[in-house]
Each structure stands twice: as C-alpha cells, then as structure tokens.
KEVEXBA-234963 format. One record per residue (C-alpha): y, z, x negated; chain; residue in one letter. Coordinates in nm, 4 decimals. Last residue first. Example, Ala and Ser with C-alpha at 12.3 -4.5 7.8 and 13.67 -1.06 7.14 Angstrom:
+----------+----------+----------+-------+------+
!       yy !       zz !       xx ! kette ! rest !
+----------+----------+----------+-------+------+
!  -0.1060 !   0.7140 !  -1.3670 !     A !    s !
!  -0.4500 !   0.7800 !  -1.2300 !     A !    a !
+----------+----------+----------+-------+------+
***
This chain:
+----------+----------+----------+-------+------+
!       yy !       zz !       xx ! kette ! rest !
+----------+----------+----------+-------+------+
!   8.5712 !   8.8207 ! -17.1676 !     A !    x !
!   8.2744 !   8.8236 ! -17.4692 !     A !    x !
!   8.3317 !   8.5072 ! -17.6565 !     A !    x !
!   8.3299 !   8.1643 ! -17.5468 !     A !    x !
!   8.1386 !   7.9012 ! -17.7970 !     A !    x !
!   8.1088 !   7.5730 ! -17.6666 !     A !    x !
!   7.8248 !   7.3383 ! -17.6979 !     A !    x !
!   7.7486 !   6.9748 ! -17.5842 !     A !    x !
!   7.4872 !   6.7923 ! -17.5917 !     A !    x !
!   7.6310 !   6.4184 ! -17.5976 !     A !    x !
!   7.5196 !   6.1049 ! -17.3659 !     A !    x !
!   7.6203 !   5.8059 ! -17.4310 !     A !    x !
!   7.6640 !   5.4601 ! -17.2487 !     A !    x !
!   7.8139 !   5.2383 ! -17.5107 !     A !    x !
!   8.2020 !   5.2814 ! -17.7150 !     A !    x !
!   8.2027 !   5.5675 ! -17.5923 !     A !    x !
!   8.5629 !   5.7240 ! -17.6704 !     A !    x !
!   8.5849 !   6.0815 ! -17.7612 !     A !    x !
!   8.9580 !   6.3319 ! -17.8749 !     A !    x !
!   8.9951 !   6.6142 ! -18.0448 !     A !    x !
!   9.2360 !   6.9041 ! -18.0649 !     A !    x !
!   9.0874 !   7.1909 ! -18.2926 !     A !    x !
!   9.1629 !   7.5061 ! -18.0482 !     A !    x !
!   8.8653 !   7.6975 ! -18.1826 !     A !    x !
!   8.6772 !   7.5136 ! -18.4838 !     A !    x !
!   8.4748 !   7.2012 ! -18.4889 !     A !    x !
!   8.1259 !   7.1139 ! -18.5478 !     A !    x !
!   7.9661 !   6.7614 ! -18.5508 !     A !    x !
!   7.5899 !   6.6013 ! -18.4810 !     A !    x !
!   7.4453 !   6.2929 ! -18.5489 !     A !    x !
!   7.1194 !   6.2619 ! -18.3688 !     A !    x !
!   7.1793 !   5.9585 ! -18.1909 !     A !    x !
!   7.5006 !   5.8016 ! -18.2682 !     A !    x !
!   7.8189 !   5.9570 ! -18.3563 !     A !    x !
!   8.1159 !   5.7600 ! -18.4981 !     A !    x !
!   8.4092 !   5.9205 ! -18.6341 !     A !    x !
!   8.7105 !   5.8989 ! -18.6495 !     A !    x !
!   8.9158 !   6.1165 ! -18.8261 !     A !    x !
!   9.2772 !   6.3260 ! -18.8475 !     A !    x !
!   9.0864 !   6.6671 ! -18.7360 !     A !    x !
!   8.9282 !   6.5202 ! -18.4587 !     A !    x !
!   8.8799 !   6.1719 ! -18.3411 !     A !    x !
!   8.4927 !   6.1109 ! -18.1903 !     A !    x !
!   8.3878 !   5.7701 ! -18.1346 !     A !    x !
!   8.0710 !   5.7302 ! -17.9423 !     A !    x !
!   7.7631 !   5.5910 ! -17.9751 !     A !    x !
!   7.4450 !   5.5924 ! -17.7397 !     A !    x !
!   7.2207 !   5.8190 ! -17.7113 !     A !    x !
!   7.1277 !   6.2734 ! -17.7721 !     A !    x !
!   7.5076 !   6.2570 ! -17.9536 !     A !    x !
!   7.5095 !   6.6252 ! -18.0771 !     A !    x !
!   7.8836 !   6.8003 ! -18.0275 !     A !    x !
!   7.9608 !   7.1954 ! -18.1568 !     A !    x !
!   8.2174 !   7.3908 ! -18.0174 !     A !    x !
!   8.4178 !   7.6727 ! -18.1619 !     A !    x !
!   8.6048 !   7.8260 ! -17.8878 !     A !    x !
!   8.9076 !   7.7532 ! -17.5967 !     A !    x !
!   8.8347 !   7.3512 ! -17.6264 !     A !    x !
!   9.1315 !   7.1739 ! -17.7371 !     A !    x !
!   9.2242 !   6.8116 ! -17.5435 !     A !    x !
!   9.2652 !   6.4767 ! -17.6751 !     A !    x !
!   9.1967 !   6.2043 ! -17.3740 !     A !    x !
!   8.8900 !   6.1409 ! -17.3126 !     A !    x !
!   8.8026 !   5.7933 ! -17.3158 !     A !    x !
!   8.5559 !   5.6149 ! -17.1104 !     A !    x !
!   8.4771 !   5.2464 ! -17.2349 !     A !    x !
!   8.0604 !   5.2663 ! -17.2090 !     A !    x !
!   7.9651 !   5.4907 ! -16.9550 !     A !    x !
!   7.9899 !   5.8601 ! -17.0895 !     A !    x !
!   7.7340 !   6.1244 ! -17.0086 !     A !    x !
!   7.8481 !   6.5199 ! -17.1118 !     A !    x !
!   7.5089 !   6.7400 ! -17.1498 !     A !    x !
!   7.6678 !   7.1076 ! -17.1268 !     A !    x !
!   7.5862 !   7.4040 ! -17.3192 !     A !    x !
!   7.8337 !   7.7456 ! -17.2679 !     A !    x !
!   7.8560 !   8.0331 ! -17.4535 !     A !    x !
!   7.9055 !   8.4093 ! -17.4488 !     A !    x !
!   7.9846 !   8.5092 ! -17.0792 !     A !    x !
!   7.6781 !   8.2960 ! -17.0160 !     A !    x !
!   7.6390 !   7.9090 ! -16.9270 !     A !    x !
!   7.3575 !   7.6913 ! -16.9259 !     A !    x !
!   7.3027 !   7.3076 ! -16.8539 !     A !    x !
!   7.6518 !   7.2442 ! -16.7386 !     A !    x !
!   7.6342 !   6.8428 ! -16.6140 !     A !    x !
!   7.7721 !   6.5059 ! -16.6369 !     A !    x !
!   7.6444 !   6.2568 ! -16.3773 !     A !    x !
!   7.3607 !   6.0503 ! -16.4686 !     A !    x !
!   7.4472 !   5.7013 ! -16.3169 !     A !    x !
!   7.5070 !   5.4960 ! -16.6105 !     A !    x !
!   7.2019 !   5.7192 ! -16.8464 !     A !    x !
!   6.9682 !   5.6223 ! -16.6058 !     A !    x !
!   6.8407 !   5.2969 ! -16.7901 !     A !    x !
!   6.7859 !   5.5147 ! -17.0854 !     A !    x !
!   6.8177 !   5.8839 ! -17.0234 !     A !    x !
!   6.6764 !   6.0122 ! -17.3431 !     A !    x !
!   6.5749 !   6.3607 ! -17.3854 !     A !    x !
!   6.7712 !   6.6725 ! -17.2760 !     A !    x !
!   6.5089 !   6.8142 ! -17.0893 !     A !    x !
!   6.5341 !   7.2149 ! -16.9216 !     A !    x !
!   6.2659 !   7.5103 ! -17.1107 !     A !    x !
!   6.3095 !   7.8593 ! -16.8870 !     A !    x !
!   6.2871 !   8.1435 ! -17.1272 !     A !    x !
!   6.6036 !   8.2469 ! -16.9736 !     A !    x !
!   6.7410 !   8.0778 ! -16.6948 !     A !    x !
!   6.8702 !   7.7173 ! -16.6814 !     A !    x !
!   7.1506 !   7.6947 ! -16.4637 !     A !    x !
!   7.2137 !   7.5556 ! -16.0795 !     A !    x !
!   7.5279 !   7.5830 ! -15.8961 !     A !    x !
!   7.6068 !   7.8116 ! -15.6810 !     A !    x !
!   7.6405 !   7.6499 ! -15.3073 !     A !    x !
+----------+----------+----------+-------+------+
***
C-alpha cells in the first residue's frame, strides 16, 4: 500500500494535537524529489540520538517543548520557535513534553 501525500494545491492540518498528540504517530506530510515535510510527534522523554540529515532542514515546534542540540547548543523550542540548519549539521532532540515539530528537509534534484 503507497502511502498517502498531500497533492498539490491540496491544503493538509498541522494545528494542535492536544490530548492526541501521545498517540499521533509520526508522519511524511509531502515529499518530492526536491524536499520533504514531515510532522515528527515526541512523547515526553524521547531522545534522538545525534544524526545528520542529507540537506538543509528547517525545524518549527507546532506544541510542546523540546531541546534541540546542534551546532554546540541547546536549545529549547516551544510553539512557534523555529530553527535552520545546514546539510550534514549533526544534531540531536529531546522532548522534554509531548511535542510535535514540522519538519523540513531539503533534498535536491537525484
């Protein structure tokens, strides 16, 4: 089964969860050969462990609050703080309450 993607012109919610936002699973909103937007849900005391993304990405917490270590920082994002980092920039997140973060990642033509 493919999975599901917003087409063009098509308009998708990425509005507050609340009480949902524990059992929303994690999920690729769009994707194209260019980019890719996915809304990433953390319960409260996941960590992801430092990893690189391929592209530039960019992170917008939509709730909660997170701590996001890139670039020799921490920093907290809460709703409607976003970041930007560059290609390959290792980085790390812990929610530190249920979140949920837009995120985007630049690919590039293949």
């Amino acid at each position: 089964m493919a999975i599901q993607h917003a087409k063009p012109g098509e308009v998708f919610d990425v509005g507050l969860l609340g009480d949902a936002i524990a059992s929303t699973k994690t999920s690729t909103l769009l994707k194209t050969e260019a980019f890719e937007v996915l809304r990433l849900n953390l319960p409260a005391g996941k960590v992801i462990a430092e990893h690189k993304a391929r592209g530039e990405i960019t992170v917008q917490c939509i709730e909660g609050r997170v701590i996001f270590t890139a670039m020799g920082d921490a920093n907290e994002l809460t709703a409607g703080k976003m970041l930007f980092l560059s290609a390959a920039e290792p980085h790390a997140v812990q929610a530190l309450e249920d979140s949920s973060l837009l995120v985007t990642l630049i690919l590039g033509k293949k």
